[in-house]
N, C-alpha and C positions, 0 to 999 in steps of 0.2 A: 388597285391603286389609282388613285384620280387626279396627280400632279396632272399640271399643264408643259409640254415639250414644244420649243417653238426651234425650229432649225431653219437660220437666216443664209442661206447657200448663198456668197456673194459669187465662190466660184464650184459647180458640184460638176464636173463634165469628164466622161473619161476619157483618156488622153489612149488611143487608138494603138499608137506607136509604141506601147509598154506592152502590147498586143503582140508578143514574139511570135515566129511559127511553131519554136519548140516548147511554146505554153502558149498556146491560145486559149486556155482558159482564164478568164478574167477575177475567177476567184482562187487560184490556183496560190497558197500559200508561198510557194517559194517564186514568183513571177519576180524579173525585176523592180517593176513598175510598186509602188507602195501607193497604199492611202493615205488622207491627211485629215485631222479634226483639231478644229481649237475651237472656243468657248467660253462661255460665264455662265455660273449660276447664280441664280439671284430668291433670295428668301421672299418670307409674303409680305414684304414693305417694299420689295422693288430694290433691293439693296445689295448690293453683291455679298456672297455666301463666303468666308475664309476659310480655309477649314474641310470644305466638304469634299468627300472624296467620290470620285469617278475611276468607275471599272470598265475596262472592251472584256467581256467575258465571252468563248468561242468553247464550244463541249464543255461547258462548266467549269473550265478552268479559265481564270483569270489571267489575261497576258498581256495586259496592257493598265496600269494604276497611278494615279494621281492625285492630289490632292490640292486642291483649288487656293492661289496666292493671294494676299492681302487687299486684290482688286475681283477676286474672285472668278480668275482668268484658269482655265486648263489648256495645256497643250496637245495631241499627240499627233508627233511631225511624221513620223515615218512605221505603220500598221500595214501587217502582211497582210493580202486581199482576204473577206472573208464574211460570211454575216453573225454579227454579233450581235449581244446582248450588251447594252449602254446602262450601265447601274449608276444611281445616284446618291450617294448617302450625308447626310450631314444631323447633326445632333439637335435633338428636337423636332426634328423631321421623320415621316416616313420613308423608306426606302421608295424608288421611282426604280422601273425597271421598265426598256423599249428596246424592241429586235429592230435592228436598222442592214442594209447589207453596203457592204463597202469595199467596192471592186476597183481592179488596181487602177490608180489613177486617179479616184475620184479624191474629191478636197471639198470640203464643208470647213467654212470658215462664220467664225462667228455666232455659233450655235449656241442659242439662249435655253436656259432649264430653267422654270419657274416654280420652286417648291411653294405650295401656298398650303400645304395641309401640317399641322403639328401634331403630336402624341407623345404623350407622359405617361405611359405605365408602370415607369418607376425600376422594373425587375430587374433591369440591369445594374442599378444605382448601388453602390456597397451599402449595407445597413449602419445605421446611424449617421448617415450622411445630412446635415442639418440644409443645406442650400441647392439642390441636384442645379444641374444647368438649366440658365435664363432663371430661376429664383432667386430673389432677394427678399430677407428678415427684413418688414416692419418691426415688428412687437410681437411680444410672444415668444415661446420655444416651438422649434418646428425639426421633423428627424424620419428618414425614413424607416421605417419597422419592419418585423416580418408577420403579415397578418393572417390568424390563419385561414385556410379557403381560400385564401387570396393572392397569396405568398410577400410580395413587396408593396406596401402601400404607404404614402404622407399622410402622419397625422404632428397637431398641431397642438398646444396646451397653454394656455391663460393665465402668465406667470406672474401680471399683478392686479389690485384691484380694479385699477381702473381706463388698462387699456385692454383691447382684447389681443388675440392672435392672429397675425395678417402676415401672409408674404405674396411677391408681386412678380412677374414676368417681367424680366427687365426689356422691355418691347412692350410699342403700341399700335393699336387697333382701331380701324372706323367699323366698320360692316362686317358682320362675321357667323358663325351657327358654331356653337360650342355643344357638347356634354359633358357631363364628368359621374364618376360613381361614385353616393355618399353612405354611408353608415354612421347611425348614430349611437352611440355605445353609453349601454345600461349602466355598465360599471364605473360609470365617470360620477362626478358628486355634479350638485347643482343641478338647472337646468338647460343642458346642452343646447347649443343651437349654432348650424354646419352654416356658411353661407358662401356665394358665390361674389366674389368683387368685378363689376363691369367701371369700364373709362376712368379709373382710376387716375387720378392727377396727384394728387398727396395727401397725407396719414389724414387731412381734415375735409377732404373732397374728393367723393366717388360715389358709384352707387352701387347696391345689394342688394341679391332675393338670396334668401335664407328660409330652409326649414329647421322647425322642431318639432318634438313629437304633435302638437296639438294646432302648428299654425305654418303658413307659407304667408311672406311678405319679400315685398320691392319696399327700398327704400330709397330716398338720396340722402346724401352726406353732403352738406352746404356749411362750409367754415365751421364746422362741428357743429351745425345743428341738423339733426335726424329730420327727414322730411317724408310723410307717407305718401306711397303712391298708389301701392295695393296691398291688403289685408286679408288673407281668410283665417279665421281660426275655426271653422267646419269640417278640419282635414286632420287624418292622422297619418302619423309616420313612425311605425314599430320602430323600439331598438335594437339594435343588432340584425339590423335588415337591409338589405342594399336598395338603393335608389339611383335611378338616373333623371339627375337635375338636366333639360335641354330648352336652351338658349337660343333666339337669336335674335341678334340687333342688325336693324339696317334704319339709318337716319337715327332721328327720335324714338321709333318704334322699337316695343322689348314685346316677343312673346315668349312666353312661358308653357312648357311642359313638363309634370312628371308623367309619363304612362301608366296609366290607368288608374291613378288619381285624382289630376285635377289639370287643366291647359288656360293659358288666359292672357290675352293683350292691353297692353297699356303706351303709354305715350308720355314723353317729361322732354320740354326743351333744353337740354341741358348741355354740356360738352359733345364736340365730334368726335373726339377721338380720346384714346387713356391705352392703360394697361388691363390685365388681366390678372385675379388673384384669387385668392383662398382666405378665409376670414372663420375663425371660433368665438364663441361665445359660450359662457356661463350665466346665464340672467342672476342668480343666485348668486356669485358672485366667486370666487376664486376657487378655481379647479385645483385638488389633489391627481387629477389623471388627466390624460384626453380626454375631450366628449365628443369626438368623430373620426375618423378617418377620409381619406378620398383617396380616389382612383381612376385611372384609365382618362385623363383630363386629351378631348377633341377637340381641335380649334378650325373650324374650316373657313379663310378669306375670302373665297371664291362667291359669296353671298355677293347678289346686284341689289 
């Protein structure tokens, strides 16, 4: 797990006196003397987390749980001395997990948790669920399925001529390394084609690399005019075959990887910052089915 942990001790010192003779152990469960933690968690925009919950986990059980207030604050005023396990969880996040020891007395105040890495695998998500969390419907029908080999995956479908299928991260992004798993599925009509949405601003400005079977392209979207930035149609991509589309932007700079197909950098001055999304297409023009699926969508901030 590769969260960042920053713990701001204004006061971390153990208090001597809590130091009984009939417990001079300082981790000693039933000591008078308690620890103390409070806190914030804050997501990868620097914004404090609602929502998220923190565990003091001690032999794998949990004895101490909370769930971060609308400032994103935790408390825990009074922990029998001991070393625990500090679990992080909040939705759209990885779990963070750090053994910290906290002997009696001691007080950590102000202890900052930076979640900056997200993941979407979906599995939890109840099927048919059209929006999982932080997604929002552009255009399009969108639902999670049960794929098989796969078990839960987002797919997307092209419900009129002439918009495609887009939904978006309701959150935004400057620098970042993404992947995601795509499949492009046989049994769709038309000519499918999966794509990724970077710095999305709205339905008529953003930009996309997108495969289909016979081509990989970066685009930009400038007030609905398509704008090329890179091209191959040299490339192929089986259907019903997984791929991992990997991304990453920092400034102007986008390179591009799938492995062991094709890798390639480019540059467009364009927006600093946007959202993040999923986009379908049918070249051919309106699908009776899906023509992709995705999966297992990485987002990591932590990019300089």
């Amino acid at each position: 797990m590769k969260y960042v942990l920053i713990f701001c001790c204004i006061a971390s010192v153990a208090v001597m006196s809590c130091i009984k003779p009939e417990r001079d152990n300082e981790y000693d469960p039933n000591n008078p003397c308690k620890a103390k933690i409070t806190g914030i968690v804050f997501g990868h925009d620097d914004r404090p987390l609602n929502g998220a919950n923190v565990a003091l986990i001690l032999d794998g059980e949990i004895k101490y749980e909370e769930d971060t207030d609308t400032n994103g604050e935790f408390r825990f005023p009074e922990i029998d001395p001991g070393v625990y396990s500090i679990e992080v969880k909040a939705q759209g996040y990885l779990p963070y997990t750090k053994t910290d020891s906290l002997w009696a007395g001691r007080e950590i105040d102000s202890a900052e948790f930076y979640l900056e890495e997200l993941f979407f695998d979906f599995e939890n998500i109840p099927l048919s669920t059209t929006e999982p969390y932080l997604f929002n419907i552009v255009t399009g029908s969108w639902s999670v399925i049960d794929f098989p080999g796969q078990d839960h995956a987002y797919a997307g479908l092209q419900d009129t001529l002439d918009h495609a299928a887009i939904t978006v991260l309701d959150m935004e992004f400057k620098d970042y390394y993404l992947d995601v798993m795509i499949n492009l599925l046989s049994a769709s009509t038309g000519y499918p084609g999966a794509h990724l949405i970077l710095k999305y601003q709205n339905p008529g400005n953003f930009y996309w690399i997108g495969i289909g079977f016979d081509y990989i392209k970066l685009y930009k979207m400038e007030n609905d005019v398509p704008i090329m930035i890179y091209e191959n149609h040299g490339v192929t991509f089986n259907y019903d075959h997984w791929y991992q589309l990997q991304v990453e932007v920092t400034g102007n700079t986008f390179a591009v990887t799938v492995p062991g197909v094709i890798e390639f950098v480019e540059n467009d001055d364009g927006w600093p910052i946007g959202s993040i999304g999923l986009y379908l297409f049918n070249w051919d023009g309106l699908g009776s089915s899906t023509s992709a699926v995705f999966d297992d969508l990485y987002i990591d901030t932590r990019v300089q």
